[in-house]
C-alpha positions, -999 to +999 in steps of 0.1 A: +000+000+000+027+023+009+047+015-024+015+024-045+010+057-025+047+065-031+047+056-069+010+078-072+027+108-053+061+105-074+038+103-110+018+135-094+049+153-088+061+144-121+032+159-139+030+189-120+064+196-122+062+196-164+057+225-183+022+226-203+023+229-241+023+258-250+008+274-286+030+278-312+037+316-318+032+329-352+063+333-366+071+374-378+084+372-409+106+403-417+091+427-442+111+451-465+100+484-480+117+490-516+109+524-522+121+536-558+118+575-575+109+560-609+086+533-629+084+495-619+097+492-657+126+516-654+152+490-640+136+453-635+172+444-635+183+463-605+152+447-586+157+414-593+192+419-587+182+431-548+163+400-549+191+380-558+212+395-534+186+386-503+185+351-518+219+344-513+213+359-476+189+329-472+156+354-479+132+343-506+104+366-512+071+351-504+087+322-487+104+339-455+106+377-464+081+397-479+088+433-498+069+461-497+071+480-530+065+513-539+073+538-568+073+576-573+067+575-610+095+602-613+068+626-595+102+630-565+076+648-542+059+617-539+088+603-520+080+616-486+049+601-486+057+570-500+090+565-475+060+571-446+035+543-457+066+521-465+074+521-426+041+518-414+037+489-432+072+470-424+065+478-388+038+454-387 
């Protein structure tokens, strides 16, 4: 009798004594605003080339990174403005 009271209050302590599973968190995946004075035709080139850059960080957009992209259309008063909305949205 003693032996099974001992196991029970060693099995009791056991359990109480582990941590309960927790949720997972969401993971935050990091967000980049590319902010550029002209057209998204001007220089595809130089984008893709930032994009190739971040993938040989590790980053792949829309897999573990996502870029926030905005153009001034030459209008360079824009850019302000656009640099503002950029960080509000990479500070979610």
């Amino acid at each position: 009798m003693r032996k099974t009271i001992a196991v029970l209050m060693l099995t009791t302590v056991m359990f109480a004594a582990a941590s309960p599973a927790r949720a997972q968190q969401p993971i935050k995946i990091p967000r980049i605003g590319y902010l550029f004075a002209n057209f998204p035709t001007t220089s595809p080139a130089r984008r893709e080339a930032f994009r190739q850059g971040l993938r040989e960080l590790g980053y792949v957009e829309g897999k573990n990174i996502v870029i926030e992209y905005r153009y001034a259309e030459g209008k360079f008063d824009r850019l302000p403005a656009l640099a503002a909305a950029v960080t509000i949205l990479t500070e979610r």
